[in-house]
MARSE-541749 format. One record per residue: residue in three letters; z, x, y of N, C-alpha, C, O, CB in turn; residue number from 1. Coordinates in nm, 3 decimals. Glycine has a CB too. Layout:
N
+-----+---------+---------+---------+---------+---------+---------+---------+---------+---------+---------+---------+---------+---------+---------+---------+-----+
|   r |     n.Z |     n.X |     n.Y |    ca.Z |    ca.X |    ca.Y |     c.Z |     c.X |     c.Y |     o.Z |     o.X |     o.Y |    cb.Z |    cb.X |    cb.Y |   k |
+-----+---------+---------+---------+---------+---------+---------+---------+---------+---------+---------+---------+---------+---------+---------+---------+-----+
| Ala |       Z |       X |       Y |       Z |       X |       Y |       Z |       X |       Y |       Z |       X |       Y |       Z |       X |       Y | NUM |
...
+-----+---------+---------+---------+---------+---------+---------+---------+---------+---------+---------+---------+---------+---------+---------+---------+-----+
This chain:
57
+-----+---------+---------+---------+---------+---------+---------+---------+---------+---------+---------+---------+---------+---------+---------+---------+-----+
|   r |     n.Z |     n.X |     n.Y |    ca.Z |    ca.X |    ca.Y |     c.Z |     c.X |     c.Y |     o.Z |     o.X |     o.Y |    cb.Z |    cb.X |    cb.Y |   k |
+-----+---------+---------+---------+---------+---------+---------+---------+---------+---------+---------+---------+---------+---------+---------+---------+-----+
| Unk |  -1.531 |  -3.170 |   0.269 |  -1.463 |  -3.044 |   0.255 |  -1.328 |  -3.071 |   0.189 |  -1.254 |  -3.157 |   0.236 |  -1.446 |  -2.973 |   0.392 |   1 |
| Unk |  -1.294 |  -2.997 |   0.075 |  -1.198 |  -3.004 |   0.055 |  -1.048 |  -3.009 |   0.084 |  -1.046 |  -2.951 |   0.193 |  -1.224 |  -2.970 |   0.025 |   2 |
| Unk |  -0.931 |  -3.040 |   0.059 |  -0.795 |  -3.046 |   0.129 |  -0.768 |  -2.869 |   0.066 |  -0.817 |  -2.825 |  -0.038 |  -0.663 |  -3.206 |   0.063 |   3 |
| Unk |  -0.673 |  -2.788 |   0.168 |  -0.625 |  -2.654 |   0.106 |  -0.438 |  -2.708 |   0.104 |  -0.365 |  -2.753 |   0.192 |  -0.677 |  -2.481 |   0.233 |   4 |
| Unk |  -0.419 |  -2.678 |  -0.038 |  -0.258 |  -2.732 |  -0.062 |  -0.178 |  -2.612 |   0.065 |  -0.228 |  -2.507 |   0.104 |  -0.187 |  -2.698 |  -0.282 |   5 |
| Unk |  -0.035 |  -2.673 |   0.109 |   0.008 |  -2.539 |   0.176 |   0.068 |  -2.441 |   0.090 |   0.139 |  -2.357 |   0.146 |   0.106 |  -2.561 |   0.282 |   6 |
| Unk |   0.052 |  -2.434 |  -0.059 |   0.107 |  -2.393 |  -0.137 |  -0.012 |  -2.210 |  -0.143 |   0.018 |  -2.091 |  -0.149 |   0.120 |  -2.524 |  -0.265 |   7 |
| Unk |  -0.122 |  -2.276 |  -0.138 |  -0.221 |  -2.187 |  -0.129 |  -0.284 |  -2.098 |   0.002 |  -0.376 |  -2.018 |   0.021 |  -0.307 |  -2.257 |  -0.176 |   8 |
| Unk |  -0.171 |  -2.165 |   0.083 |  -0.172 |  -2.063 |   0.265 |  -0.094 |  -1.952 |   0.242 |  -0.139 |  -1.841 |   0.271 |  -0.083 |  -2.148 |   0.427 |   9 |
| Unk |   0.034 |  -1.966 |   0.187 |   0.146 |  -1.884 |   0.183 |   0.095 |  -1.797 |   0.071 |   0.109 |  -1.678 |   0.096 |   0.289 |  -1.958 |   0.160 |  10 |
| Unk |   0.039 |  -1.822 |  -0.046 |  -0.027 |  -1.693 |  -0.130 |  -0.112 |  -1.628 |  -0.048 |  -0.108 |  -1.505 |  -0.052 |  -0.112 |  -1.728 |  -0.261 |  11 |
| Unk |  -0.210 |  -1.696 |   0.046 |  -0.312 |  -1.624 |   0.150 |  -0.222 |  -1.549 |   0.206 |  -0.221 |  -1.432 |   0.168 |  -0.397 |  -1.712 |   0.260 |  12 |
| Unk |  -0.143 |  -1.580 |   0.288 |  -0.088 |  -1.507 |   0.404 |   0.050 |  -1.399 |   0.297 |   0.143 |  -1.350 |   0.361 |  -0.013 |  -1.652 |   0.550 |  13 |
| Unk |   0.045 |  -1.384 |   0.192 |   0.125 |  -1.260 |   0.083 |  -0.001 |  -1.184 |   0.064 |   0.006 |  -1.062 |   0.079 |   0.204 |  -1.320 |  -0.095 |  14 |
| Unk |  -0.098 |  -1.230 |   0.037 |  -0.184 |  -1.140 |  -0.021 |  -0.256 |  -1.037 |   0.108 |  -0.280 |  -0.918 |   0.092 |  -0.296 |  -1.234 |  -0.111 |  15 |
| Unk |  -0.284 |  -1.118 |   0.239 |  -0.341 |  -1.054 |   0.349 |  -0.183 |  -0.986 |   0.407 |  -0.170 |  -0.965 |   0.528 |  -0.436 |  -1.174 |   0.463 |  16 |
| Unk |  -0.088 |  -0.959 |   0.328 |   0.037 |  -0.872 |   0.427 |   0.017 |  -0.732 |   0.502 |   0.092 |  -0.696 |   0.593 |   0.163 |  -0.832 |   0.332 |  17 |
| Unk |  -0.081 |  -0.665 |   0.459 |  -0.085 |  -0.553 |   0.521 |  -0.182 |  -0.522 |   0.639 |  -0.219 |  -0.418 |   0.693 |  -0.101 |  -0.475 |   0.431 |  18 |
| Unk |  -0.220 |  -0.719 |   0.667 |  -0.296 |  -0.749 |   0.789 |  -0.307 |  -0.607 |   0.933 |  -0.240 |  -0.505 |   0.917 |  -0.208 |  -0.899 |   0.846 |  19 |
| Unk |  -0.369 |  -0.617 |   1.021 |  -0.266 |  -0.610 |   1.161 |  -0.223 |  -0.658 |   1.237 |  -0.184 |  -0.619 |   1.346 |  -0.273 |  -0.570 |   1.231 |  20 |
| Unk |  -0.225 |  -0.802 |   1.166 |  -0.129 |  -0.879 |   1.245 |   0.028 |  -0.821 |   1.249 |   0.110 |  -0.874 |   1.324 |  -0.131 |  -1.025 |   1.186 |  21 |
| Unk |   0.059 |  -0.724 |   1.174 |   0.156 |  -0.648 |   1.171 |   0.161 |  -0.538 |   1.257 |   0.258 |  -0.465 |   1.237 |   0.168 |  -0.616 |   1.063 |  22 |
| Unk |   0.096 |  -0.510 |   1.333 |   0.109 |  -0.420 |   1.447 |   0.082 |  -0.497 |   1.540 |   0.034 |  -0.610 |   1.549 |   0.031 |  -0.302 |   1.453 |  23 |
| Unk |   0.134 |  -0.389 |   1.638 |   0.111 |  -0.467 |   1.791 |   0.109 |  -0.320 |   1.872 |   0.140 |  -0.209 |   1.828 |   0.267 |  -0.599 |   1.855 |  24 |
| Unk |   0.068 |  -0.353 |   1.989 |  -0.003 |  -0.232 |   2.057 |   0.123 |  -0.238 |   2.198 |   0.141 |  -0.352 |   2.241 |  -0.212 |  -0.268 |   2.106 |  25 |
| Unk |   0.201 |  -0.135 |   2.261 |   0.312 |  -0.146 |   2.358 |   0.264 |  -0.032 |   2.448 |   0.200 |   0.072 |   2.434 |   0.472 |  -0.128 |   2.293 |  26 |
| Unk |   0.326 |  -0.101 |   2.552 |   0.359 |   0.007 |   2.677 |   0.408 |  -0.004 |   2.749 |   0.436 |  -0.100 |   2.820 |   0.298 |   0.052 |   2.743 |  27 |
| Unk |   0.454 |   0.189 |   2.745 |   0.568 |   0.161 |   2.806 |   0.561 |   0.289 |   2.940 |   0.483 |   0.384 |   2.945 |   0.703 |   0.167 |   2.684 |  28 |
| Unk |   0.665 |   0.253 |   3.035 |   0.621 |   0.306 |   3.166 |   0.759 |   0.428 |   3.171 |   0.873 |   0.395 |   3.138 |   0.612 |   0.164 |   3.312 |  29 |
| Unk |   0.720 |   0.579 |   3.222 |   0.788 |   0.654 |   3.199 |   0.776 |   0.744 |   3.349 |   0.682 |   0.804 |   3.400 |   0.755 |   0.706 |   3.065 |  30 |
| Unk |   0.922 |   0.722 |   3.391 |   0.910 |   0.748 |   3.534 |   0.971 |   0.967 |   3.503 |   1.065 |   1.017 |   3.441 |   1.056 |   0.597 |   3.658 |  31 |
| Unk |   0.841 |   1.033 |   3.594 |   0.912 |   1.172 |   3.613 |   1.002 |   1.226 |   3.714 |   0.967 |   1.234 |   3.831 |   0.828 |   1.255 |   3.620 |  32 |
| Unk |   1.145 |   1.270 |   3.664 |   1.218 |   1.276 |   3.750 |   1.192 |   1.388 |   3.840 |   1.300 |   1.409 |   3.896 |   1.325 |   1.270 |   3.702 |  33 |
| Unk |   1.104 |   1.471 |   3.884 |   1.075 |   1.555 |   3.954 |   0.958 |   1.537 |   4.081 |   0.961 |   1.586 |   4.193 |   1.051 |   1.639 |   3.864 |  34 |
| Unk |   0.857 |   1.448 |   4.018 |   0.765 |   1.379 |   4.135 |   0.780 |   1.237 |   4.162 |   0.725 |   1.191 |   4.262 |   0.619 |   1.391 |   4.104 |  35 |
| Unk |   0.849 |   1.161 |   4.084 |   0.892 |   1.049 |   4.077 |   0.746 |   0.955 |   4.018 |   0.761 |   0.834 |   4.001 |   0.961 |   1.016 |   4.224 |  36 |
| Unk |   0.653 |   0.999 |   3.999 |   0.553 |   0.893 |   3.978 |   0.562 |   0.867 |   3.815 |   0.636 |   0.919 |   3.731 |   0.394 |   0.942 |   4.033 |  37 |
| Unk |   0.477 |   0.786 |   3.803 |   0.502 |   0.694 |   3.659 |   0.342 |   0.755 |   3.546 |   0.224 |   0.784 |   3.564 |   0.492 |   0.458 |   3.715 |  38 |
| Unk |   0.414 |   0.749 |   3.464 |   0.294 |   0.759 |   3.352 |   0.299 |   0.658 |   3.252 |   0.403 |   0.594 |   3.238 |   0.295 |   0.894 |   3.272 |  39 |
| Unk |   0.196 |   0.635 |   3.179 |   0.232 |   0.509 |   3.076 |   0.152 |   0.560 |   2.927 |   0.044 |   0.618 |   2.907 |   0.155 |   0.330 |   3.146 |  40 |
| Unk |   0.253 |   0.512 |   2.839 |   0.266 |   0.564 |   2.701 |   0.202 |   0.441 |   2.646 |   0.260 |   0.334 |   2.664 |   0.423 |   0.605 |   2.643 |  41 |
| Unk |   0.084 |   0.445 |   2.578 |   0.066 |   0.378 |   2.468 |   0.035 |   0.380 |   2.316 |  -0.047 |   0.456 |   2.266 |   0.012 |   0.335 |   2.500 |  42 |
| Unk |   0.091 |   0.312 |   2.265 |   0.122 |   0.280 |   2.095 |   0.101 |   0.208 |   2.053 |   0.126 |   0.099 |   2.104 |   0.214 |   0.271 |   2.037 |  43 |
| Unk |   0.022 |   0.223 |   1.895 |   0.064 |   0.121 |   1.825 |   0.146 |   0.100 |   1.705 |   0.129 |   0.169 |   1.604 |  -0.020 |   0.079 |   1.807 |  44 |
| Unk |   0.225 |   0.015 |   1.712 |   0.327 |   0.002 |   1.598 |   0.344 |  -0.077 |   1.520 |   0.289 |  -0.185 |   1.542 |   0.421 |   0.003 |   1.621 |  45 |
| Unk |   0.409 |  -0.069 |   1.422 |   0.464 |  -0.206 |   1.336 |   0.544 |  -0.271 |   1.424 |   0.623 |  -0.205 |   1.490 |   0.556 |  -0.180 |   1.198 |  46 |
| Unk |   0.538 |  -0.398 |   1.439 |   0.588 |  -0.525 |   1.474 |   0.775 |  -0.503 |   1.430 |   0.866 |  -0.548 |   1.499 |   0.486 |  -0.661 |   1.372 |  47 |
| Unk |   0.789 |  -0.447 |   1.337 |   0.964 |  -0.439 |   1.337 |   0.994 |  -0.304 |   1.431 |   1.111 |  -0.299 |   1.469 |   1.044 |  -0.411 |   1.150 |  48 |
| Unk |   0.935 |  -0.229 |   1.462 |   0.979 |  -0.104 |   1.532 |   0.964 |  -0.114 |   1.673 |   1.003 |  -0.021 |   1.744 |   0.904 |   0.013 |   1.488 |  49 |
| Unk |   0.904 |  -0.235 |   1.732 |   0.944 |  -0.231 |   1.900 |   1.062 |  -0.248 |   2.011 |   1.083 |  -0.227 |   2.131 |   0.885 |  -0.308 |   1.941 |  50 |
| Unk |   1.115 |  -0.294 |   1.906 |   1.280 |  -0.286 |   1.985 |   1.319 |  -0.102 |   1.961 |   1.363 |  -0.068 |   2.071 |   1.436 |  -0.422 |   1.869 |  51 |
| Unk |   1.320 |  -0.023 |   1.900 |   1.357 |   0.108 |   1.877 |   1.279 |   0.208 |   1.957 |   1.301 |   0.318 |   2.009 |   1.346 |   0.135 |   1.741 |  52 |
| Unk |   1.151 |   0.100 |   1.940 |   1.019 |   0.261 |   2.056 |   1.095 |   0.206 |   2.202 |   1.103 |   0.295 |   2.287 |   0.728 |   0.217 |   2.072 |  53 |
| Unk |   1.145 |   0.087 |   2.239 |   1.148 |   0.075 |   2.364 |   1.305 |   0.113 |   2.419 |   1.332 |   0.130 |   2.538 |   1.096 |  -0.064 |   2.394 |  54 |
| Unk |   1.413 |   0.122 |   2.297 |   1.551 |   0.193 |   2.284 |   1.548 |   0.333 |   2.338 |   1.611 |   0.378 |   2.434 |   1.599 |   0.202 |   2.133 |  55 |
| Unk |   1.473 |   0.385 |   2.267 |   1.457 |   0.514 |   2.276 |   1.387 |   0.578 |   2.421 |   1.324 |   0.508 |   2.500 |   1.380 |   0.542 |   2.157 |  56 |
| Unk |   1.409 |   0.709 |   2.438 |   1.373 |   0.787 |   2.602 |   1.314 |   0.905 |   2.566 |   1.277 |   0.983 |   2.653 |   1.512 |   0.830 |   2.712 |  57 |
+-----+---------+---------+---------+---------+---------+---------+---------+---------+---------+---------+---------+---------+---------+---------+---------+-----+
């Protein structure tokens, strides 16, 4: 089997960019202030936007 240069991973991994390895799936737990019990939110997002879904209320 042939050797793959690492020159030819990094064109792989440009060309597969719009993978989903770019998302990721979150949850998050959302307490109601009136019965107090919890519900849970799930998403999936781009990988740069989980610090902001989890900022946010």
């Amino acid at each position: 089997m042939a050797k793959v240069s690492k020159n030819a991973r990094v064109a792989q991994r440009a060309a597969n960019a719009g993978s989903g390895r770019d998302f990721a799936k979150v949850i998050k737990s959302i307490k109601d202030p009136v019965t107090g019990k919890y519900t849970y939110k799930e998403v999936i997002i781009h990988k740069d936007k989980v610090k902001e879904f989890f900022a946010s209320k």
